[in-house]
C-alpha positions as CSV (number, residue, x, y, z in Angstrom):
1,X,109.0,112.7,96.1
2,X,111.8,114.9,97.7
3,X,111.2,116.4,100.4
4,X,112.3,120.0,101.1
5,X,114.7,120.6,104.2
6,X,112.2,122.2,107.2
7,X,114.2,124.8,109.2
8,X,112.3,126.3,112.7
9,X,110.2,128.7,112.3
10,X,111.2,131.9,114.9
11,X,107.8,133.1,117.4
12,X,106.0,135.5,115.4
13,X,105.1,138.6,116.6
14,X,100.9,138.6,116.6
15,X,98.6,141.5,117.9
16,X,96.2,139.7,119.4
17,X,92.5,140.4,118.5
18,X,90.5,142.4,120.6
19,X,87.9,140.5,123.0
20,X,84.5,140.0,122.2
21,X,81.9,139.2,124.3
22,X,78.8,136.6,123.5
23,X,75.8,137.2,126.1
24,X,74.4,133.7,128.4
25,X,72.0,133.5,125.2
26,X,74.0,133.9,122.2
27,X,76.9,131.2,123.7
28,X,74.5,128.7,124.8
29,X,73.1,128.8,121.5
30,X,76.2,128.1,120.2
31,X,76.6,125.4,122.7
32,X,73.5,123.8,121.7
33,X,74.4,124.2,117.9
34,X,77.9,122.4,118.2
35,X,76.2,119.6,120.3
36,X,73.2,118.8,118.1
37,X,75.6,118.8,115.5
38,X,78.4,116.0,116.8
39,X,75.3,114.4,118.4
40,X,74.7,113.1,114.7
41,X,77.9,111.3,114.9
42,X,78.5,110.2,118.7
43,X,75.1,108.6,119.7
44,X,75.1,106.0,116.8
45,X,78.3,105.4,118.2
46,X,77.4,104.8,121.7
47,X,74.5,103.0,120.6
48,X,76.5,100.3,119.0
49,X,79.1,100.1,121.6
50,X,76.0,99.5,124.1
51,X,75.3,95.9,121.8
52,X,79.3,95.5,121.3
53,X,79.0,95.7,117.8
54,X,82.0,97.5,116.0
55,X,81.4,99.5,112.5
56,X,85.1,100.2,110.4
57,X,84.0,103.5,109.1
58,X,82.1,105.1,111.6
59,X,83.5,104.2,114.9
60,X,87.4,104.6,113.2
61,X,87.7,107.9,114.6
62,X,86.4,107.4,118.1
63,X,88.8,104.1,118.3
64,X,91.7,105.3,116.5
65,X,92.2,108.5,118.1
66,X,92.1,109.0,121.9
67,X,90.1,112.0,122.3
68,X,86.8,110.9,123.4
69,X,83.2,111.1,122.1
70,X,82.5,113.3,125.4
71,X,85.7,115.5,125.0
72,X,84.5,116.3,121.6
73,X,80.4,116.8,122.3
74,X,82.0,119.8,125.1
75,X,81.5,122.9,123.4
76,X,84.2,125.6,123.8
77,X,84.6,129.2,122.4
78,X,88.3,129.4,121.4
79,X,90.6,132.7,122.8
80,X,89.4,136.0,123.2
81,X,85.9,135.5,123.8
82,X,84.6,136.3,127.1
83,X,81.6,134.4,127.8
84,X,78.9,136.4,129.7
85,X,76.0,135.6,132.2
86,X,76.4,133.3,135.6
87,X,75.9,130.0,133.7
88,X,79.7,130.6,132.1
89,X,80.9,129.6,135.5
90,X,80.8,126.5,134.7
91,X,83.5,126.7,132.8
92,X,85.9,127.3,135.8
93,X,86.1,124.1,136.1
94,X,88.5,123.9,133.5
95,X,92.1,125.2,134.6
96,X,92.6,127.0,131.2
97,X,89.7,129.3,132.3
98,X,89.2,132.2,134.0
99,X,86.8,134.7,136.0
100,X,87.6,138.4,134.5
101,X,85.8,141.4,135.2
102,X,83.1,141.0,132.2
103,X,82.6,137.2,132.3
104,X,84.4,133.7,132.1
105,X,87.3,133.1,128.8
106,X,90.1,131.5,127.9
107,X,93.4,132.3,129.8
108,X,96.1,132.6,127.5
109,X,99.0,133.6,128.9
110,X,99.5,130.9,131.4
111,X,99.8,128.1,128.8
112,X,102.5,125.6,130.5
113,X,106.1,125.7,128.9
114,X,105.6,122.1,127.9
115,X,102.7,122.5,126.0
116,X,103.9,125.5,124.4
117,X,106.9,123.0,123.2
118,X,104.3,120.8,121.7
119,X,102.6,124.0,120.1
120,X,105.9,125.6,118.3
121,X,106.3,121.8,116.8
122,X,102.9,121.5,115.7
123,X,103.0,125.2,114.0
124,X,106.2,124.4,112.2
125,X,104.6,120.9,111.1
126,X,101.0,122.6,109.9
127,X,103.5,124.9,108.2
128,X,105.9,121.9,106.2
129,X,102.8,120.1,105.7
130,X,100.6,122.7,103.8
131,X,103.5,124.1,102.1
132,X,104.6,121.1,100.3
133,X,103.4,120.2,96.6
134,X,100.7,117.0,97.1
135,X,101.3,114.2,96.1
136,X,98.3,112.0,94.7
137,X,100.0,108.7,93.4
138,X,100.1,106.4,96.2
139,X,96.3,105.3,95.2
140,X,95.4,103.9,98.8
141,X,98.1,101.1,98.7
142,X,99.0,101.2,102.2
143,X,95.7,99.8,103.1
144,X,96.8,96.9,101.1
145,X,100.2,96.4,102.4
146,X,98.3,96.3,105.9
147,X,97.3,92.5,105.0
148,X,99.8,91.7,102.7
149,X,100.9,87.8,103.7
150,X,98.8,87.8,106.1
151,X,96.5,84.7,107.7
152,X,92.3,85.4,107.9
153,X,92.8,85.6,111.4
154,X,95.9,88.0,111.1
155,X,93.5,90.7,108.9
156,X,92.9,93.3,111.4
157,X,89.2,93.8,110.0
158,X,88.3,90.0,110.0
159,X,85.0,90.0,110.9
160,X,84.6,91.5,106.9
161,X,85.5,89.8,103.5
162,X,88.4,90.9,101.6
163,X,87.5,91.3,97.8
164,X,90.4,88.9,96.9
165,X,92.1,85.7,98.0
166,X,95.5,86.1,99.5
167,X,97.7,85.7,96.7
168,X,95.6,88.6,94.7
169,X,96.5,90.1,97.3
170,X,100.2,90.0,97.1
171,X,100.4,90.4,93.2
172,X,98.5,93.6,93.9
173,X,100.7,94.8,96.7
174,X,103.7,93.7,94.7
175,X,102.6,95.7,91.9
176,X,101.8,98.7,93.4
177,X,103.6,102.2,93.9
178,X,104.9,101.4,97.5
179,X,105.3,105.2,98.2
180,X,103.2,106.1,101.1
181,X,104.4,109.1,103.1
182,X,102.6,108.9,106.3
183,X,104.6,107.0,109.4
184,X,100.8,106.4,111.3
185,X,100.0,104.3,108.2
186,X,103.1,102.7,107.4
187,X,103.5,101.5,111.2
188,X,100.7,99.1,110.2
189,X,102.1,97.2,107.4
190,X,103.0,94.2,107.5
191,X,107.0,93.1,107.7
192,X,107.1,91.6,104.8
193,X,105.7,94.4,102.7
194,X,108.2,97.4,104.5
195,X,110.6,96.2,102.3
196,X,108.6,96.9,99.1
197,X,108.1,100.1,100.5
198,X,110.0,103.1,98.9
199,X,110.0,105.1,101.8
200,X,111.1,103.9,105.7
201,X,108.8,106.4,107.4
202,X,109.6,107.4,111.0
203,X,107.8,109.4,113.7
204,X,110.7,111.5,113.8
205,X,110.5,112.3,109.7
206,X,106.7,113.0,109.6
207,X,107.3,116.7,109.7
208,X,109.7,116.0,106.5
209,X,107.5,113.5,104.7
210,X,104.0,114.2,105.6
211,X,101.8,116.2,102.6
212,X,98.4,117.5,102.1
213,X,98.1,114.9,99.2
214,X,98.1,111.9,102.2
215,X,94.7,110.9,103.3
216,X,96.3,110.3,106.6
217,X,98.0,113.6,106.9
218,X,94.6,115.3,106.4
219,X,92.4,112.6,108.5
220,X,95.4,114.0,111.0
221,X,93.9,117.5,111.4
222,X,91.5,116.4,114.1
223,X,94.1,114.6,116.1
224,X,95.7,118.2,116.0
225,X,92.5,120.1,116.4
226,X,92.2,117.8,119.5
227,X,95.6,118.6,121.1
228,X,94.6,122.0,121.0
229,X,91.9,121.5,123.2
230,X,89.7,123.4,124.8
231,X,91.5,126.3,123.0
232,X,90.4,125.1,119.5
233,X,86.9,126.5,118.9
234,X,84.3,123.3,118.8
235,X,83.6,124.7,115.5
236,X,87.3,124.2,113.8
237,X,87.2,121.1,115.8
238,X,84.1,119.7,114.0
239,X,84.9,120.6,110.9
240,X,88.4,118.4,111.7
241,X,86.5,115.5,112.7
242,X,83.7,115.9,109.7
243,X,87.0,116.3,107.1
244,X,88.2,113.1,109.0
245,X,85.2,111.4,108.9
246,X,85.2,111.9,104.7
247,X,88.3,110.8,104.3
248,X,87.7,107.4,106.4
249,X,85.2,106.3,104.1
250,X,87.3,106.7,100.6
251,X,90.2,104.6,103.0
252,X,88.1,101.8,103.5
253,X,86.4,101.8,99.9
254,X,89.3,101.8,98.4
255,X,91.2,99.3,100.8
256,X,90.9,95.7,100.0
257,X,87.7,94.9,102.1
258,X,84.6,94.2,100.8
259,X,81.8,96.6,102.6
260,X,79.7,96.4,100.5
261,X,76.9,94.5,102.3
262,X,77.2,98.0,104.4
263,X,76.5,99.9,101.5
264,X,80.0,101.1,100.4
265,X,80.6,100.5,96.9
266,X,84.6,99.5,96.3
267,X,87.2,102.1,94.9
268,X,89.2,99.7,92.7
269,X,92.4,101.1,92.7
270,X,93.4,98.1,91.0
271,X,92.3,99.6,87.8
272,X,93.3,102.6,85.7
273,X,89.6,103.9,86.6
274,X,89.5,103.1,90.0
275,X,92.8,104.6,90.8
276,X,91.6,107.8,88.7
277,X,88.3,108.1,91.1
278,X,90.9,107.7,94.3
279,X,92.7,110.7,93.1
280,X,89.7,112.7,92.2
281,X,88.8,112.2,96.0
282,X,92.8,112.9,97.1
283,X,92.5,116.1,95.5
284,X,89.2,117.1,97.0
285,X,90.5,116.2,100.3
286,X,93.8,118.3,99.9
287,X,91.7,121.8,98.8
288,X,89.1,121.1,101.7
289,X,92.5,121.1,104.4
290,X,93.7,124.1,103.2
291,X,91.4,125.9,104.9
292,X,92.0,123.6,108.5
293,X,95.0,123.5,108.5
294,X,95.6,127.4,108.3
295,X,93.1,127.8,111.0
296,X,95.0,125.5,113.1
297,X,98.3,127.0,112.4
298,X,96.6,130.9,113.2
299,X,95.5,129.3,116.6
300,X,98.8,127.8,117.1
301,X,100.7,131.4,116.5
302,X,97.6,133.2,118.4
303,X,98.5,130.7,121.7
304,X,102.2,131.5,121.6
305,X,101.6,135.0,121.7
């Protein structure tokens, strides 16, 4: 796949909406809503981290990206809502508020230079990312080439069975497409399978690389929605993390661990109709970003207004 050269994109000019204002009882509702919601998916989690047990689809997300269970369960509004009633001054004690004349909200305008930086870049990568065509043949491969050669106690899931011995493994990997796109995932590979690799992925060339085809690049939407925080609405930030959580599911069934004991049936991408069922899923995942990662790029071009 050739990847189309990414020029900056200028500040655009944006009219910002008009506030509107929620009363104590419509945002706490809200609040309560977005909480009872992610509730579904943190306490499970804290529950098994109270008896140290570890689950590789579930807990991924809360492991693999920093933003904590707690950060996430915090409801906020996103800009230009003005939260009414004495209990919104509890949200003062967030810098990125402040007290106005009709309630508490969001200050814009006093977004540090540096994170503006980080802004700019991200609306320029949302941009590359959801304009380039998908690509849907790498059929989960990296997964593979994360144990390729490697020893049981190398695997970095051990404590679960692979489906095949080591060198069914390698003829697998060997065999593959080698053409992931996503530097987060190829990081993880083994040395001696970066050489099979087509690609030589790089932090720096994710923004010339990354597609909405990658499982990855899409799982990467609530890493972004994260970044943005508090000024991503807890609802676009849900629906990041619910995407997310999807996607880590096909990873693992169709990586080369055997879950089923957990009640994940395999992906076998190491067949014509395993690898057709992967893509069915890839393509699925890439119409469901479409949708996030415009909402992400309108609150990135909203906050450097």
């Amino acid at each position: 796949m050739t990847a189309p050269t990414v020029t900056a994109l200028p500040d655009m000019v944006i009219t910002s909406s008009p506030n509107k204002s929620l009363s104590a009882a419509a945002w706490q509702e809200q609040k309560r809503a977005h909480e009872m919601r992610v509730d579904q998916w943190i306490e499970p989690h804290r529950h098994r981290a109270s008896r140290g047990e570890k689950h590789p689809v579930e807990d991924f997300l809360f492991t693999y990206y920093s933003f904590r269970p707690a950060w996430l369960r915090r409801w906020h509004p996103g800009p230009d809502t003005v939260l009414e009633g004495e209990p919104a001054q509890e949200f003062l004690r967030w810098c990125e508020y402040q007290k106005t004349g009709d309630g508490v909200q969001l200050e814009v305008g006093g977004i540090p230079e540096k994170r503006l930086r980080f802004v700019r870049w991200l609306r320029e990568f949302l941009t590359a990312t959801g304009s380039r065509p998908p690509f849907f043949g790498c059929y989960g491969w990296h997964e593979w080439a994360m144990v390729y050669r490697q020893t049981p106690e190398e695997v970095r899931h051990n404590a679960h069975p692979l489906r095949f011995d080591r060198a069914e493994i390698a003829r697998i990997v060997e065999n593959g497409p080698g053409c992931c796109t996503h530097f987060d995932a190829f990081r993880f590979f083994t040395d001696p399978a970066r050489p099979l690799h087509r690609h030589q992925p790089t932090r720096e060339s994710a923004i010339d690389l990354d597609q909405r085809g990658c499982l990855h690049a899409n799982m990467d939407l609530y890493k972004w929605a994260s970044k943005l925080s508090p000024y991503c609405p807890s609802d676009l930030l849900a629906d990041c993390f619910a995407l997310a959580r999807d996607i880590r599911e096909i990873d693992m069934r169709a990586s080369p661990y055997d879950l089923a004991a957990m009640g994940y049936r395999p992906i076998e991408i190491e067949t014509p109709t395993g690898r057709t069922e992967y893509e069915r899923y890839q393509r699925n995942f890439a119409e469901r970003s479409g949708s996030l990662r415009e909402q992400l790029s309108t609150l990135c071009e909203r906050l450097l207004t």
